[in-house]
C-alpha positions as CSV (number, residue, x, y, z in Angstrom):
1,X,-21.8,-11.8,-0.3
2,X,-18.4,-10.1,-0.6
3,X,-17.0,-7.2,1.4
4,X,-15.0,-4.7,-0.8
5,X,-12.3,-2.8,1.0
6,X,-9.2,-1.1,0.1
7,X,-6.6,-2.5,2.6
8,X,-6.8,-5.5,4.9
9,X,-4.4,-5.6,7.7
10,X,-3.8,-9.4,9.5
11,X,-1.2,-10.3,11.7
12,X,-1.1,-13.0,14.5
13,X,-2.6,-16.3,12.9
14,X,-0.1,-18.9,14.2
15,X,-0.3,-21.1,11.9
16,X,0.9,-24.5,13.3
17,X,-0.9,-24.2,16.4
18,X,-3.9,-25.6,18.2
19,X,-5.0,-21.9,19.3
20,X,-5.2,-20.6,15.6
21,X,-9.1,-20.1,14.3
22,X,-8.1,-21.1,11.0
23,X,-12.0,-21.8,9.7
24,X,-12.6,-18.7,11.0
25,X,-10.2,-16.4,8.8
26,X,-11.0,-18.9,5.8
27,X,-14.5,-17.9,6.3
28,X,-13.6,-14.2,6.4
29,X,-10.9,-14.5,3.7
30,X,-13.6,-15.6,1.4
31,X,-16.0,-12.8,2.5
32,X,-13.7,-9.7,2.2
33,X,-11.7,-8.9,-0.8
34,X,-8.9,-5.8,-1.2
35,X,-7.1,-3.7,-3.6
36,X,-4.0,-4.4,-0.4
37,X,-3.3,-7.0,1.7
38,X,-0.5,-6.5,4.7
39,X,0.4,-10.0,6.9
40,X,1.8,-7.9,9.8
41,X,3.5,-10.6,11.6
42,X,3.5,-14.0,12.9
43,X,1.4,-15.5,10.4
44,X,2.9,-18.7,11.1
45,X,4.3,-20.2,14.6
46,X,7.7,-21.2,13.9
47,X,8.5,-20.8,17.8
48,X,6.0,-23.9,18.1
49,X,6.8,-25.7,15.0
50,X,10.3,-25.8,16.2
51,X,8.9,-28.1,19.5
52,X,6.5,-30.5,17.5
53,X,5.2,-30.1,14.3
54,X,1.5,-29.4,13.9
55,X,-0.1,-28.6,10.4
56,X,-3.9,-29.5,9.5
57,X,-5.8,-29.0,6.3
58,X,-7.2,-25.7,7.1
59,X,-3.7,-24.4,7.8
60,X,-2.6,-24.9,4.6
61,X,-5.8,-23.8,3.1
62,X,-5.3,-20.5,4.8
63,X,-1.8,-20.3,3.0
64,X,-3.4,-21.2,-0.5
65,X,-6.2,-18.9,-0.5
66,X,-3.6,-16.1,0.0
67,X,-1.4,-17.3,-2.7
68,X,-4.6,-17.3,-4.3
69,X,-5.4,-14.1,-4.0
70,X,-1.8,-12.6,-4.8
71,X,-2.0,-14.7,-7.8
72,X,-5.9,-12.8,-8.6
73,X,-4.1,-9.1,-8.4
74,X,-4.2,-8.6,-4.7
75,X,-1.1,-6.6,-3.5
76,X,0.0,-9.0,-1.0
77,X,2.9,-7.8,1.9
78,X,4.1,-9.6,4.5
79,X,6.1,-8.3,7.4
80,X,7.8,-11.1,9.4
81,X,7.3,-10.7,13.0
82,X,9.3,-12.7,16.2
83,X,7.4,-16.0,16.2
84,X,8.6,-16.3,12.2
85,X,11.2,-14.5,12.5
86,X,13.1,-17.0,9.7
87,X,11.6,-15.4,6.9
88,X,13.5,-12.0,8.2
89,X,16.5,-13.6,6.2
90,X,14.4,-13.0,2.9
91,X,13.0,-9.6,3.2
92,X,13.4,-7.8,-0.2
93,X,12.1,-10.8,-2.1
94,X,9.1,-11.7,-3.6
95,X,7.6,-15.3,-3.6
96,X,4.3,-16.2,-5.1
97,X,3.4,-12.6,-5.6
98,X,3.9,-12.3,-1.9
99,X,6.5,-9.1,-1.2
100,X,8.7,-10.2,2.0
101,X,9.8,-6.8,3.6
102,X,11.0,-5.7,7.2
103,X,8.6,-2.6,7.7
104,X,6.5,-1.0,5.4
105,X,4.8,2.5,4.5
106,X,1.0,2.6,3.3
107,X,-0.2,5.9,1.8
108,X,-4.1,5.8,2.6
109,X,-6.8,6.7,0.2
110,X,-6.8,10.3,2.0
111,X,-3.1,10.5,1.8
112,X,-1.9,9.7,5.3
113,X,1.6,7.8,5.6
114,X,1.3,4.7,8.0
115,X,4.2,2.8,9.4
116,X,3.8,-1.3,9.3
117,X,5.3,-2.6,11.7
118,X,4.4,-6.1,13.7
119,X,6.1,-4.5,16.5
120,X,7.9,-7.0,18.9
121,X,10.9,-4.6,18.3
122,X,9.1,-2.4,21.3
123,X,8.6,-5.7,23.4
124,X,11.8,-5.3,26.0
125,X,10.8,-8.7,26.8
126,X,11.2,-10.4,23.3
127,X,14.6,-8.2,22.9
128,X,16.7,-8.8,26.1
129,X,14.8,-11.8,28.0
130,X,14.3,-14.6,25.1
131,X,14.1,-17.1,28.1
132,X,11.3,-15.5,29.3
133,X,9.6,-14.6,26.3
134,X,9.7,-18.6,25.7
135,X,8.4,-19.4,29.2
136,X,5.9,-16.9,29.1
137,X,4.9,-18.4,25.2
138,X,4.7,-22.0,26.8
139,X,2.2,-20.4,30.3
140,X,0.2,-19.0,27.3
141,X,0.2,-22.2,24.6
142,X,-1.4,-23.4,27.8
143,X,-4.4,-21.7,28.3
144,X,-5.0,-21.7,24.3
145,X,-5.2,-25.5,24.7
146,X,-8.0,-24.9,27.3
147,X,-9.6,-22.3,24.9
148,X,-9.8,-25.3,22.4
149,X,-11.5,-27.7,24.8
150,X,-13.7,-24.9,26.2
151,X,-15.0,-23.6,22.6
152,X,-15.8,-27.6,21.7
153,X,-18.1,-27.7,24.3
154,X,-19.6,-24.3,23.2
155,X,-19.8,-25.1,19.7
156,X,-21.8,-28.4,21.1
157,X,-24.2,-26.0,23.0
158,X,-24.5,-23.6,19.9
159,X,-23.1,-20.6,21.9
160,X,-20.2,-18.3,20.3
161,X,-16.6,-18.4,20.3
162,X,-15.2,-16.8,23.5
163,X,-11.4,-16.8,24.4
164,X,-10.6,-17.2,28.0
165,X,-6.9,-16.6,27.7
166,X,-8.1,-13.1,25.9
167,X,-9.9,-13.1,29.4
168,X,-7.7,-13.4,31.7
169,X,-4.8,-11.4,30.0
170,X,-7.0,-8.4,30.3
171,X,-8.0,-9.2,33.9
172,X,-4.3,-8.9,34.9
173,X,-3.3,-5.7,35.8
174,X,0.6,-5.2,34.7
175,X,-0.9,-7.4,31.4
176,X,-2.9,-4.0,30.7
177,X,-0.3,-2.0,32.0
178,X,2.0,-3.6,29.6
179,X,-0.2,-3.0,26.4
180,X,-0.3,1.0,27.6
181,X,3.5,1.1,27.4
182,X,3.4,-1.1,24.5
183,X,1.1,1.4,22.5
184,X,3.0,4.4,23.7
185,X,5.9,3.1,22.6
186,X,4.7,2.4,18.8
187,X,3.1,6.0,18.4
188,X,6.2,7.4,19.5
189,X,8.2,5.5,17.1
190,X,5.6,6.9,14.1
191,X,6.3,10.6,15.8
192,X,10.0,9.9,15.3
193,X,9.2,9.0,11.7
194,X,7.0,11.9,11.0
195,X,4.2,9.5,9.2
196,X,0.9,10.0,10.4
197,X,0.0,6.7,12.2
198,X,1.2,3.3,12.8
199,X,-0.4,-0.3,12.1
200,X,1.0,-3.3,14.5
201,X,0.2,-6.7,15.9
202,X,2.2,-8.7,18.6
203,X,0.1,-7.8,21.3
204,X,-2.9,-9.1,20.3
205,X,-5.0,-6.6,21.4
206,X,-7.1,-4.7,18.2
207,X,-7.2,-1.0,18.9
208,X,-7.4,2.3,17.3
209,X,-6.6,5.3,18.9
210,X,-4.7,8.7,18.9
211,X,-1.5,9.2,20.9
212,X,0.1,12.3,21.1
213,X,-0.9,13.1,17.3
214,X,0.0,10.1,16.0
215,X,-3.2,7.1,15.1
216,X,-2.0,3.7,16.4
217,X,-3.9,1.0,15.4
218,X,-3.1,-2.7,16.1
219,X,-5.5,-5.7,13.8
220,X,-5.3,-7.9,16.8
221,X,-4.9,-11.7,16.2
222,X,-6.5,-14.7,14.7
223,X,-6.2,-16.7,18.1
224,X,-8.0,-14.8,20.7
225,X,-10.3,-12.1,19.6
226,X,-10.3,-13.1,15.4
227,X,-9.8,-9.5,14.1
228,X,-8.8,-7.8,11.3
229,X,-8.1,-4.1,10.3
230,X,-9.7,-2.8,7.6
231,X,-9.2,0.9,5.1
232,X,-12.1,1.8,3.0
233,X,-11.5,3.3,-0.1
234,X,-12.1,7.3,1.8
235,X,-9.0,6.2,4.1
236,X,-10.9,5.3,7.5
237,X,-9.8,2.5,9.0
238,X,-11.7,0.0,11.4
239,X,-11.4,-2.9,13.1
240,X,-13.7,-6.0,12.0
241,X,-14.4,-8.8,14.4
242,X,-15.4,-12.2,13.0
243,X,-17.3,-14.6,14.4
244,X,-19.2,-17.6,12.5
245,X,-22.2,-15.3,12.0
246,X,-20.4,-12.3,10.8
247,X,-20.3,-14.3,6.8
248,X,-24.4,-13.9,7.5
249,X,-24.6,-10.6,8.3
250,X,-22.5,-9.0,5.7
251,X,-23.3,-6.4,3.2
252,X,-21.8,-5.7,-0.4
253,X,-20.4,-2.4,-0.4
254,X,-21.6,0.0,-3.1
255,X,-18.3,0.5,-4.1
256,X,-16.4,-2.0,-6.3
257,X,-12.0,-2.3,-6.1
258,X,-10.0,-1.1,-8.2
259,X,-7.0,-2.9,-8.0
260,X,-3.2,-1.9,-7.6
261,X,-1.1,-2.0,-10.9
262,X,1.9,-2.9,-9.3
């Protein structure tokens, strides 16, 4: 069965690493369908890529079945974010249906203006420390390597997919201290802009919630908590969380796309 909605939001995949849930967004790729597709942001790992190259099937499939979609009348945008950063150079183009651009401005079914942005911009660590940014990305490539070995074991045992760098991040105080500032930050970049709400990623932490007026919603990541943010076509947005039952459980909604002309 296929999910219908109007707008997908997915940023965070890192493709070309061990951490990404590739099967996973495959499986929801080819459960959900929309009118718009936004990749908000570090889709794939150049930062890792750069330090040895590491690219399996599934990776690649993942890249196809969006093509694919593009190619089937999906309005596919991509925002670049820090980790592929490179295709920043080629905002303004267009490849394979796929619109590159640096930021973005969705107009909802109910007529709200949200900001897309994948947000390391606010990230005063990414901007002025890149040293530490990189140490910090090598402390957490770590832990995802023991979220591999970890899940094996689970998958052997038939028990769900549970992240223990997700874990620990959120057990560390100044870690949730951070994404606070983070979030404050991004709504009061949308204030600035006078749009109604703001859609991120970088942090990979999914959350919706209102900030001095302004609706700040970040779709999370494909490596930790595999989530994606989702618009139905009255404009309410949501956050889905996939796991390898969620194909099972899903209902058609009543409600069949219309596509974009674009």
């Amino acid at each position: 069965m296929v999910q219908y909605w109007r707008t997908i939001y997915l940023s965070d995949i890192h493709l070309g690493t061990r951490g990404c849930q590739a099967e996973l967004l495959l499986d929801f790729l080819k459960h959900n369908e929309s009118d718009h597709l936004y990749l908000v942001g570090d889709i794939v790992d150049g930062w890792r890529l750069k330090r040895w190259w590491y690219w399996p099937q599934s990776h690649n499939d993942v890249v196809q079945k969006v093509l694919r979609k593009a190619r089937k009348g999906t309005h596919v945008i991509y925002v670049p974010g820090n980790h592929d950063e490179a295709a920043r150079d080629y905002c303004g183009l267009t490849f394979g249906g796929v619109q590159v651009v640096r930021e973005a401005v969705h107009e909802t079914a109910d007529g709200k203006h949200f900001l897309i942005i994948h947000g390391d911009e606010f990230d005063a660590v990414v901007r002025y420390a890149r040293w530490l940014a990189i140490l910090g990305d090598w402390a957490y490539a770590f832990a995802l390597k023991l979220n591999v070995m970890m899940n094996s074991v689970r998958r052997a045992l038939r028990l769900p997919y549970w992240s223990l760098s997700a874990w620990l991040k959120y057990k560390v105080k100044n870690a949730v201290s951070y994404i606070g500032d983070f979030e404050k930050a991004v709504a009061a970049e949308a204030k600035r802009r006078h749009v109604d709400g703001v859609v991120c990623g970088h942090i990979h932490h999914a959350q919706i919630r209102t900030i001095d007026g302004v609706t700040y919603c970040n779709d999370g990541d494909w490596v930790e908590s595999c989530t994606a943010l989702v618009e139905d076509f009255d404009g309410r947005m949501s956050i889905l969380r996939w796991t390898a039952q969620s194909a099972a459980t899903i209902t058609t909604r009543a409600q069949e796309p219309r596509l974009a002309a674009e």
